[in-house]
C-alpha positions, 0 to 999 in steps of 0.5 A: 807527366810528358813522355817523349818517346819509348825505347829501352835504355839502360840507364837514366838520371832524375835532374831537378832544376832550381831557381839555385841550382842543378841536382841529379841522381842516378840510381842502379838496382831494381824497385825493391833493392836500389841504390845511388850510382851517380849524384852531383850538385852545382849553383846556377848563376843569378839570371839563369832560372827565375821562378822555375822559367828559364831565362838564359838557355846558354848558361843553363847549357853551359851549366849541364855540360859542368854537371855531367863532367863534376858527377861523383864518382865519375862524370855521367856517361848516359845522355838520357834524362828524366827532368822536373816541370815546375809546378807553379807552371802548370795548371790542375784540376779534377774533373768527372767524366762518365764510364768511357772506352779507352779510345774514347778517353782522350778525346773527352779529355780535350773537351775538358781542358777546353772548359777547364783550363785557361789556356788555348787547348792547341798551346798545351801539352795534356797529361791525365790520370784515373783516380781510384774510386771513393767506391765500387757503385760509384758511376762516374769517373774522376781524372787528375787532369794536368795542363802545361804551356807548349812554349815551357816545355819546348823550351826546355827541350831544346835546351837539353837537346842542345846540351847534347841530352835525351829527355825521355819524360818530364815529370811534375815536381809533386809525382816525383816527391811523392814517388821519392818519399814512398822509399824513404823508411816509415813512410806512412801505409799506402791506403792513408790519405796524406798531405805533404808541404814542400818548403821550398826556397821560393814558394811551398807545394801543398800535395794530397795523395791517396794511394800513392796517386796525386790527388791535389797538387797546388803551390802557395806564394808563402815560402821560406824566403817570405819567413826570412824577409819578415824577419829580417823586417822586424829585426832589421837583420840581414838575411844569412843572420834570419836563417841562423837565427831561424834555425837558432831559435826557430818557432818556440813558445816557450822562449822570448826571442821564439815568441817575437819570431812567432810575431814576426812571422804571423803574416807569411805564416797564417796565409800557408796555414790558409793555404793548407787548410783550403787544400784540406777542405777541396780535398775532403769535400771531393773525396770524402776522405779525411787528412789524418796527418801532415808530412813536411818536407823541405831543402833545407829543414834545417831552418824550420826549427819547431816549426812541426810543432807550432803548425801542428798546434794551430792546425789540430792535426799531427805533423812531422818532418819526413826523412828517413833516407837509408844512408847505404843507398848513397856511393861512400865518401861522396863529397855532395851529400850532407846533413840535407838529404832531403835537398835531393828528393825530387831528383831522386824520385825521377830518377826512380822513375827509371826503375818502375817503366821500361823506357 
């Protein structure tokens, strides 16, 4: 989490940017009673976004000015944004430190990323965060330490900037999901460790939070265009016939066409299930905590049918897709918001971000 400055504004929107596309939302209201002011979506063009790294500044300028103009139900008037940073991008890990004065804190904290992260401390921008205590006689302290390339960031920067916006703070793609889900109806109580998988298009983000705080954020190479490919390779069909067919058949054992895509998919599959399991293991071994449940979540779920059910069977613990979002909180006949809410949840939590600090 970066903050740039501290002013007070009155209003801000969460812009989440995508390899594809442009997503952003506005909210208005307090934390407890919100709603959607302002949303829009637009495809970027091939070249602009490759892997969350932003190849071509003019276009993706180009591209911010046509979202602020298109937002429904009228164009954004704030400059004031609040933006993603790319997970894959930035480097994580928990460390322990001894009871500190606050004034002592940041200068232990850049010792740490001296030793821990695999970049110069002087090419980072550092962002950390206390984690609650596994108990109250516990003597040392554990920090959630981030890392993210100076040059990433700056970038952006200035391609906001150049877009006539004012970024006020850029935020981890996995605070703001976790922030945005908490909202959502029947979100598990907050005192129960949890794991989301996020299923996005490129790559998966595997996230453990207690407390509502991120204790584990890592992203695994095993995406749903890994799932499309090996199906496209062992059916030799072309892609948009692996995402009907995914979300006709869709990982059912009980079918033929189901237990072939099963087949099919063991590769990509088996490696996100090593993936979540490690993640499990780092976190109850630090922690001392157990993952009672598994949360997905994805931009498109619709192409993961059954998907909960075989992952739950071969993991042994429960798993459930998680929605949920109240349909009075988006503006009436708006135009951009489908059957896939959940395409907008990270923007939405950056968004929400706005309500909980006073900028």
């Amino acid at each position: 989490m970066l903050d740039l400055f501290k002013t007070k504004i009155n209003k801000a929107w969460g812009l989440y940017i995508t390899d594809r596309h442009l997503r952003f939302i506005e909210v208005g209201g307090d934390p407890k009673n919100w709603e959607i002011s302002c949303v829009g979506k637009i495809n970027l063009a091939p070249g602009t976004v490759e892997n969350g790294l932003i190849k071509n500044g003019e276009l993706l300028k180009n591209a911010l000015e046509r979202l602020r103009n298109e937002a429904f139900p009228a164009p954004i008037k704030s400059p004031y944004v609040i933006v993603n940073l790319a997970e894959e991008h930035s480097f994580s890990r928990i460390i322990q430190l001894p009871p500190l004065a606050k004034n002592e804190f940041d200068e232990a904290i850049k010792w740490e990323v001296e030793s821990n992260i695999p970049l110069p401390v002087e090419k980072v921008y550092i962002s950390w965060q206390l984690l609650p205590k596994k108990d109250t006689a516990e003597k040392k302290e554990s920090v959630f330490l981030a890392a993210t390339p100076k040059n990433i960031i700056d970038n952006l920067l200035e391609i906001l900037r150049s877009a006539k916006l004012i970024p006020v703070a850029i935020e981890s793609e996995s605070t703001a999901l976790i922030r945005s889900l908490a909202q959502t109806q029947s979100f598990p109580p907050p005192e129960i460790p949890l794991m989301v998988v996020n299923l996005k298009e490129y790559c998966s983000h595997i996230i453990v939070f207690s407390s509502r705080v991120v204790i584990l954020s890592t992203t695994s190479e095993n995406s749903s265009q890994k799932f499309d490919a090996a199906i496209e390779n062992a059916f030799r069909i072309k892609q948009e016939d692996a995402e009907k067919f995914r979300q006709r058949i869709g990982w059912n054992m009980n079918e033929e066409l189901g237990r072939k895509l099963i087949e099919a998919t063991e590769i990509p599959f088996s490696a996100l299930q090593k993936d979540i399991a490690g993640s499990i293991s780092f976190f109850s071994s630090n922690s001392g905590k157990e993952i009672k449940e598994i949360l997905l979540t994805g931009e498109k779920y619709h192409k993961w049918k059954d998907f909960d059910k075989y992952l739950e069977k071969e993991m042994g613990l429960p798993v459930k897709w998680h929605g949920g979002w109240n349909p009075n909180i988006w503006p009436l006949n708006c135009p951009y918001v489908t059957e896939e809410k959940e395409e907008y949840n990270i923007a939405i939590g950056l968004a929400l971000r706005k309500l909980e600090e006073d900028f």
